[in-house]
N, C-alpha and C positions, 0 to 999 in steps of 0.2 A: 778323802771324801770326793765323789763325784757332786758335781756342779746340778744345778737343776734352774734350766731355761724356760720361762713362761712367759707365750705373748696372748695375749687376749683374745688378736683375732682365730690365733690359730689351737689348736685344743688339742693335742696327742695325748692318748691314753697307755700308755705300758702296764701290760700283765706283769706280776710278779710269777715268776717261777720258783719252785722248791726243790730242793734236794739236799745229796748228803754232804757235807762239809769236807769227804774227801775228795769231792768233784770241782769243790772251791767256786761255787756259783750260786751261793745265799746271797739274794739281795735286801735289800732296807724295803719296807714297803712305804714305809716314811720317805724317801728319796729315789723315786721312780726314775728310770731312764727313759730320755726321750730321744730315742735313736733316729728320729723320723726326719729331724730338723737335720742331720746329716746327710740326708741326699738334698738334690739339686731342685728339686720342688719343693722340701720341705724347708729349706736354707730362703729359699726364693719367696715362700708364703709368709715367712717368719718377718724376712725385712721390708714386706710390703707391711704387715701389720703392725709391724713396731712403732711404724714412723707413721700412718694414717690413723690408726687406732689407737695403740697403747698413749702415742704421744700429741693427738688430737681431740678423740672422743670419749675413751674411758676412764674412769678411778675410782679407786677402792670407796672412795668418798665421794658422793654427788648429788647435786640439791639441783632440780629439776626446773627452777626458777632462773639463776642464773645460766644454768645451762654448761654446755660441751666449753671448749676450748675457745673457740671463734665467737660464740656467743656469752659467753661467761666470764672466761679469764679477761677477756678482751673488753666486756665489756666493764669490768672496776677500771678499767684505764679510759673509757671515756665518760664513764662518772666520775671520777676525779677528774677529767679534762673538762666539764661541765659541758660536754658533747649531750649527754642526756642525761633524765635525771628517772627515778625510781623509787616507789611508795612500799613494793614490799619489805619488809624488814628483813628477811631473808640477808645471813653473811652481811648484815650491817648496811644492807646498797643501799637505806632510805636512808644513811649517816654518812657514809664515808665521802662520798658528793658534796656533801655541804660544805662549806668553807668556812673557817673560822669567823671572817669580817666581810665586807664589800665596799668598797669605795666608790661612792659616789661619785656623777659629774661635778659637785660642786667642790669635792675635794675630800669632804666627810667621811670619816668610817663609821660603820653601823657593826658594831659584831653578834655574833651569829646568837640569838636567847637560847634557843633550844641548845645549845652545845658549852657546857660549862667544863669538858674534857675539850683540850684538845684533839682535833685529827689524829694529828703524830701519835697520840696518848693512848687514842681507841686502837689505833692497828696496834699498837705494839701491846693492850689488854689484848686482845684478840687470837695475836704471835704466837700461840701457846699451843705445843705437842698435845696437851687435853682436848680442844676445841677442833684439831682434825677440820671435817669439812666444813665446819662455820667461822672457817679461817678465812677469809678474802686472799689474804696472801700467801694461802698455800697451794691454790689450784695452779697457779701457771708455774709456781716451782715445783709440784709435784708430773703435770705433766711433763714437762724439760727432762727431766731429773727419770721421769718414765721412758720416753725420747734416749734419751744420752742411755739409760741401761741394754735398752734391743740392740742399739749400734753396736755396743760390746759387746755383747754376746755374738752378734754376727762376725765381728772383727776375730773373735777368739773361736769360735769353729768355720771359720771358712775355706782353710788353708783343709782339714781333715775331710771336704767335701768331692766326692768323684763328681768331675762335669763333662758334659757330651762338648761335642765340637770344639770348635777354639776353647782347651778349658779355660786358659790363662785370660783370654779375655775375659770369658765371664766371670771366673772370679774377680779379678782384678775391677768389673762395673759395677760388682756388690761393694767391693772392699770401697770406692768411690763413692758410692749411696753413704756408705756409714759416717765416711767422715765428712761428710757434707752434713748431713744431719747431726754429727755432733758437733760439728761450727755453728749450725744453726740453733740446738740449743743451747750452747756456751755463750752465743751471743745474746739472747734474750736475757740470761739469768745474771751477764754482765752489764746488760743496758740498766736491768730493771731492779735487781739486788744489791745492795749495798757489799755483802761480801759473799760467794758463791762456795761449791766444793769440785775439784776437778777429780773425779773419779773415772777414773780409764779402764777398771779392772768389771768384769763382769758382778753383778747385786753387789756393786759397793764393797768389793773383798778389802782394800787397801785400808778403809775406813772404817771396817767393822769393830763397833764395838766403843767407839768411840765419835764425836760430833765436832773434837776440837781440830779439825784438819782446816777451818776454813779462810782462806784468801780472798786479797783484794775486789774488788771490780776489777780494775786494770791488767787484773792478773787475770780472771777471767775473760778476759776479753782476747788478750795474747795467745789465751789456749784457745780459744775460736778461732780467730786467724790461724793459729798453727794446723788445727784440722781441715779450715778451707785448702792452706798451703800443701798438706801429705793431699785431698783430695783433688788438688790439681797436679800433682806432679804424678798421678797416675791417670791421667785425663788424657798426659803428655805423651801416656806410652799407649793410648787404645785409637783405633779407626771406628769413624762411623758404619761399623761393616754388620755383618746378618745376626753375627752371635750378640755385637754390643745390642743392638736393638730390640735383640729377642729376648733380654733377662731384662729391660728395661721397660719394655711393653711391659711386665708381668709386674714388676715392681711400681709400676704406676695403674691406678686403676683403670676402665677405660672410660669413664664419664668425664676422669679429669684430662683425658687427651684430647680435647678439642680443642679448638681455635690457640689460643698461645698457649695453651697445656697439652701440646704434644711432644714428642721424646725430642729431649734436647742431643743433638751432636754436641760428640767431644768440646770443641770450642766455643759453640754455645752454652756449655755446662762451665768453662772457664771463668766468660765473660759473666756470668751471672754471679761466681765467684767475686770477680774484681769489684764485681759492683755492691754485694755483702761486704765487703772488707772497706771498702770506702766507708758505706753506710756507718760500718761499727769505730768509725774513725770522726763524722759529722755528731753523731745521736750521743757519745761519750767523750766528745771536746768541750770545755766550757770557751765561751766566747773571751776571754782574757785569755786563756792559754791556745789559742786558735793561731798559731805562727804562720808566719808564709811559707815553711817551710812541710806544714799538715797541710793548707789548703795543696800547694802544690802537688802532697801525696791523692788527696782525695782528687785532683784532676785527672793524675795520671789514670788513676784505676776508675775510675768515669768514662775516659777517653776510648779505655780498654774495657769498659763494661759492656751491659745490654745493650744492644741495638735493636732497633724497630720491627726487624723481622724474626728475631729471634724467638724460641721457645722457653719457656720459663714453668717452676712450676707450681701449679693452682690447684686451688679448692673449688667444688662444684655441686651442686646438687644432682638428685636423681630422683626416680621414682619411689624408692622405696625408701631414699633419705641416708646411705649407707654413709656416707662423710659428711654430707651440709643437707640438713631439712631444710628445705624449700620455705616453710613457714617460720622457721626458728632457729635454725641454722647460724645465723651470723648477729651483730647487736641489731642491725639496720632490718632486717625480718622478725626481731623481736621489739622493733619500737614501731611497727605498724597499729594503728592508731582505729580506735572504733567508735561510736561514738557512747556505748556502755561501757568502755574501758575493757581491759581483760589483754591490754599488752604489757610486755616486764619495762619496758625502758618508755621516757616520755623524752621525745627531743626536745633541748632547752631552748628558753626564749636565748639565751642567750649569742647560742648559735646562727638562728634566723635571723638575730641584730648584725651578726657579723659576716653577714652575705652580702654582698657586692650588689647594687642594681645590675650593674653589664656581666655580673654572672648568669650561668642557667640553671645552676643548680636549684633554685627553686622548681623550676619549670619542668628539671628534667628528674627529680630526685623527692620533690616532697608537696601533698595536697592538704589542703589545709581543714579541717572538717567545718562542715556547713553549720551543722546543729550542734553542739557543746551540751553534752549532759553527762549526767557522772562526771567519773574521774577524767577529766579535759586532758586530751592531749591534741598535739596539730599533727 
């Protein structure tokens, strides 16, 4: 059976042809061919969209409230973090924030009236293949899991792709895209999941048909490192020279190449590397297992991380909102604050308790409304 690659941003259409069975060229019309994504622009559009789209902005399931990636998935982690808090009921955000109890200054527990479920109790009702996108905890593994499948498919046609100039380089800065990006989603779904699925094969071939394949955290996290690791040892063999640049410009969009989101050189793309692998070395130690022997790991790849001048890469808005809306885009553009209400996220008191006097972030980050009607938020 021929395979069948779809990325969101990019739409190929293939006609079916017909004929007679001794020509041996009857196709499926159920199983189109998408021979487009075989040349060198359409290889090139496919893993720019994989990784900004498929694994940022879109999903089969989506609730307009929470929002994309950055805004949504992002944001049940700082509703749990009691970063802000949220009145729509939408995927549970007016619940899953809440805490079971609070402890008072004086020592006191007060536990939570309205929550006769546990927390833990509600996500895991929730947890369910039925409920799709009023899952809380399906958006950020479904985009990952969207993420980690474009990579594979670009890994698994790229070698069959004719490329102009240095071809070996630019294959070789695709093939680095992909497994960067699947370190990056390995790493998320090993920080943030209790146990993951490593699926290397393009729509999940290894695993079809089946859901019982899944491993550790730890194990997940091992395979993110392993992909940063294949994505720097081919880092090893590229120059910052016209071809790397030119499949790299295209792979990045250009709103996000400004100020530190412009094309990282090879050892900039390393160092950014070291400093991911550290990272998934801090975020997945608990402080009892934290040895002198991790901190010294996490030094070294510190030491050999990002540097100040380096390029790194980022999310940005634009005019027409094509990765980050300007107004909605991120949690921090969705808890702007009015004094009718009509924002999704309200910053907690809690938050502002824990700002520092000789901080600025007051000053530089958040205004506080004058008149208080409706639904308050600061």
């Amino acid at each position: 059976m021929k395979r069948t690659y779809i990325a969101i941003l990019v739409f190929i259409f293939s006609g079916v042809f017909y004929s007679c069975k001794d020509q041996l060229d009857i196709k499926n019309p159920n199983q189109p061919e998408f021979t487009a994504i075989e040349t060198e622009s359409g290889i090139i559009s496919f893993a720019q969209g994989g990784v900004y789209v498929n694994g940022f902005k879109e999903l089969k399931y989506y609730d307009g409230v929470p929002g994309y990636f950055w805004s949504g998935a992002i944001g049940f982690h700082e509703l749990m973090g009691d970063v802000v808090g949220e009145e729509a009921a939408n995927l549970y955000g007016n619940q899953i924030g809440a805490p079971e109890y609070v402890v008072l200054d004086n020592g006191s527990k007060v536990n939570n009236p309205n929550s006769p479920t546990k927390q833990i109790d509600l996500l895991r009702q929730a947890n369910i293949n039925a409920n799709a996108g009023q899952n809380p905890i399906f958006y950020e593994w479904a985009y990952m899991y969207n993420l980690n499948n474009a990579c594979n498919v670009v890994l698994d046609i790229v070698d069959k792709v004719t490329f102009s100039g240095d071809a070996d380089t630019r294959r070789n800065t695709l093939k680095a895209w992909a497994y960067w990006w699947k370190g990056y989603a390995y790493s998320r779904i090993g920080s943030i999941y209790y146990a993951g699925l490593i699926v290397n094969e393009v729509n999940g071939k290894e695993i079809a048909g089946t859901n019982g394949n899944y491993v550790t955290k730890e194990q997940m996290i091992a395979e993110a490192n392993s992909n940063f690791d294949q994505a720097a040892a081919i880092l090893n063999t590229l120059n910052n020279n016209a071809d790397y640049q030119a499949v790299l410009a295209k792979l990045i969009p250009d709103f996000n190449q400004v100020g530190k989101g412009g094309l990282l050189a090879p050892n900039m793309w390393k160092r950014n590397i070291n400093t991911m692998k550290a990272r998934n070395i801090l975020v997945n130690t608990t402080v009892k297992n934290m040895t002198a022997a991790r901190w010294n790991e996490i030094l070294t790849l510190t030491n050999n991380g990002i540097n100040p001048n380096d390029k790194v890469f980022t999310g940005r808005s634009n005019e027409s909102g094509d990765f980050l809306a300007s107004n909605s885009g991120t949690v921090a553009a969705k808890a702007t604050g009015n004094p009718t209400g009509g924002a999704t996220y309200k910053i907690s008191e809690r938050l502002i308790q824990d700002i520092k006097t000789e901080d600025r972030i007051m000053e530089n980050n958040i205004d506080l409304l004058k008149d208080k009607s409706g639904n308050e938020t600061i």
